[in-house]
C-alpha positions as CSV (number, residue, x, y, z in Angstrom):
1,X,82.5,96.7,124.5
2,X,83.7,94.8,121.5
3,X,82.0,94.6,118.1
4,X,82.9,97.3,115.1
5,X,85.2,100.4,115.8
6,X,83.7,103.6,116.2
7,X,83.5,105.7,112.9
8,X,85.4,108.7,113.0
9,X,84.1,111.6,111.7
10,X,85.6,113.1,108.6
11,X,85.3,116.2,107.7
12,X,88.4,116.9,105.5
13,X,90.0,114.9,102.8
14,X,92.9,115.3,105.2
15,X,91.4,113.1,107.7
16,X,90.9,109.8,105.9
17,X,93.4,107.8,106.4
18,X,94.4,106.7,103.0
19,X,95.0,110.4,101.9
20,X,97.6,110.8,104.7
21,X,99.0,107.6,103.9
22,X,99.3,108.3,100.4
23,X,100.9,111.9,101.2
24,X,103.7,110.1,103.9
25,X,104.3,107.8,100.7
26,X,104.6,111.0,98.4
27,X,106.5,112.9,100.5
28,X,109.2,109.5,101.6
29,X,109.4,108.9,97.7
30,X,110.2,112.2,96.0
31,X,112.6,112.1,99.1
32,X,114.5,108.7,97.4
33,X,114.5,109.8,94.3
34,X,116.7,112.7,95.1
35,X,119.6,110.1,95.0
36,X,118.7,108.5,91.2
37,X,121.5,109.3,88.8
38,X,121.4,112.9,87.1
39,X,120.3,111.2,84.1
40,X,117.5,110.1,85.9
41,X,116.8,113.4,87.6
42,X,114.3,114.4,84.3
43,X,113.2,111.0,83.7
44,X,112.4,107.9,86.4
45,X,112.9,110.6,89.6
46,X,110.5,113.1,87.7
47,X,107.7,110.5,86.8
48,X,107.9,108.6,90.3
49,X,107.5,112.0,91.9
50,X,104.6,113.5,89.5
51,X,102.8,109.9,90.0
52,X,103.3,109.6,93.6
53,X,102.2,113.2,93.8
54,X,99.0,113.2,91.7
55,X,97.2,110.0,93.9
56,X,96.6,112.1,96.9
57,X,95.5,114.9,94.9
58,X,92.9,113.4,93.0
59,X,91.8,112.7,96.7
60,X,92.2,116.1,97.4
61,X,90.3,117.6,94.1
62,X,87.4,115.7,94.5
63,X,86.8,116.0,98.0
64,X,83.4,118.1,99.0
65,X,82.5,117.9,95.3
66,X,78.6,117.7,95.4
67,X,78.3,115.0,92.4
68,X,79.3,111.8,93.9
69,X,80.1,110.6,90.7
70,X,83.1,113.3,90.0
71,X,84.8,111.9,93.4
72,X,84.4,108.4,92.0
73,X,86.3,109.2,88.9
74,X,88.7,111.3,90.8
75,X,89.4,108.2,92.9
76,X,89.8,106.0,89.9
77,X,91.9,108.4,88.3
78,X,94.0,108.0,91.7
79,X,94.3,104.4,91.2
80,X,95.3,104.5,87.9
81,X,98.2,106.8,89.4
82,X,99.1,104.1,92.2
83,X,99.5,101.5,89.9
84,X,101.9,104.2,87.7
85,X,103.5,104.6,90.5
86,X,103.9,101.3,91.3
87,X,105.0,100.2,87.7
88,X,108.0,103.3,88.1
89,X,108.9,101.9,91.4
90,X,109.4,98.3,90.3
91,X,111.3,100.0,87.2
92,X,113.4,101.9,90.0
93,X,114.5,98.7,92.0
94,X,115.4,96.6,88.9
95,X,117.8,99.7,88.1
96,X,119.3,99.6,91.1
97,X,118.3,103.0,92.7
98,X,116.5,101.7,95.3
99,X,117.4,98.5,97.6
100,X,115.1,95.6,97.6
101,X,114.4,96.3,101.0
102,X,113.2,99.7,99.8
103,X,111.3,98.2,97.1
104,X,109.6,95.6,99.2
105,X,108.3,98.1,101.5
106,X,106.8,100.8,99.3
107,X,105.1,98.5,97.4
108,X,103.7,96.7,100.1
109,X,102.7,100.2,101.6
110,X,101.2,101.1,98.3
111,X,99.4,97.5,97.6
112,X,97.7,98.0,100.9
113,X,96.9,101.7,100.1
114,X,95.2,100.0,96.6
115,X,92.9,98.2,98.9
116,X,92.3,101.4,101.7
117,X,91.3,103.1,98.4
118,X,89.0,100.5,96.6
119,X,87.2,100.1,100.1
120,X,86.7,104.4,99.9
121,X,85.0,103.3,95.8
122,X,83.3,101.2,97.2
123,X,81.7,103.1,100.3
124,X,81.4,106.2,98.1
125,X,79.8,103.8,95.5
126,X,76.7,102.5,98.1
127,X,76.3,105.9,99.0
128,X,75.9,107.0,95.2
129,X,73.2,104.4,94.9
130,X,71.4,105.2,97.8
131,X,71.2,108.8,96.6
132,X,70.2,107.6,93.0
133,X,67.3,105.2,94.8
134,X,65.5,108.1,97.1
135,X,66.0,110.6,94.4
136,X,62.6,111.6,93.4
137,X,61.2,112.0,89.7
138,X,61.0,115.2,87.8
């Protein structure tokens, strides 16, 4: 039968999609930067790596929290850190640590993880709403 997929249940931030994107992302970065200068080691490496880092965490930290609006700013708080990350990346390829073809790929992989994670604002957004319109008076 075609039509929509079937939803998957989630019952852990680990199982949405974005979050393990994001971590494989984390995890392939901090790997790159280990080959950055020294002088970079404390600087460019260490940002890219605390960036990349802190976007699935926000994930993470405001997962199960039981005031939908705490998870929206933890995942606007996560996209602020993908665009840092981003921004250190595109700093990292015009410095020659990384090859274009590096470049091109990560931020491809991270533009499309921009979108996953507006689309999980978004969701959790209509879900806030419909929790604010059936919420009954004091």
């Amino acid at each position: 039968m075609e039509g929509k997929p079937a939803r998957r249940t989630v019952s852990s931030f680990e199982d949405l999609e974005v979050y393990q994107k994001l971590l494989a992302l984390h995890l392939e970065v901090s790997a790159l930067t280990l080959r950055f200068p020294r002088y970079e080691q404390f600087e460019l490496a260490s940002q890219l790596r605390r960036s990349s880092n802190a976007i699935p965490a926000y994930i993470a930290e405001g997962w199960n929290n039981k005031h939908l609006s705490i998870y929206l700013e933890a995942i606007n708080r996560a996209f602020g850190e993908l665009q840092e990350t981003r921004h250190h990346l595109t700093v990292a390829a015009r410095k020659g640590h990384l090859s274009p073809q590096e470049g091109r790929s990560l931020a491809a992989r991270y533009f499309e993880c921009a979108s996953m994670l507006r689309g999980l604002e978004r969701s959790l957004k209509r879900l806030y709403e419909s929790r604010k319109r059936t919420r009954k008076p004091a």
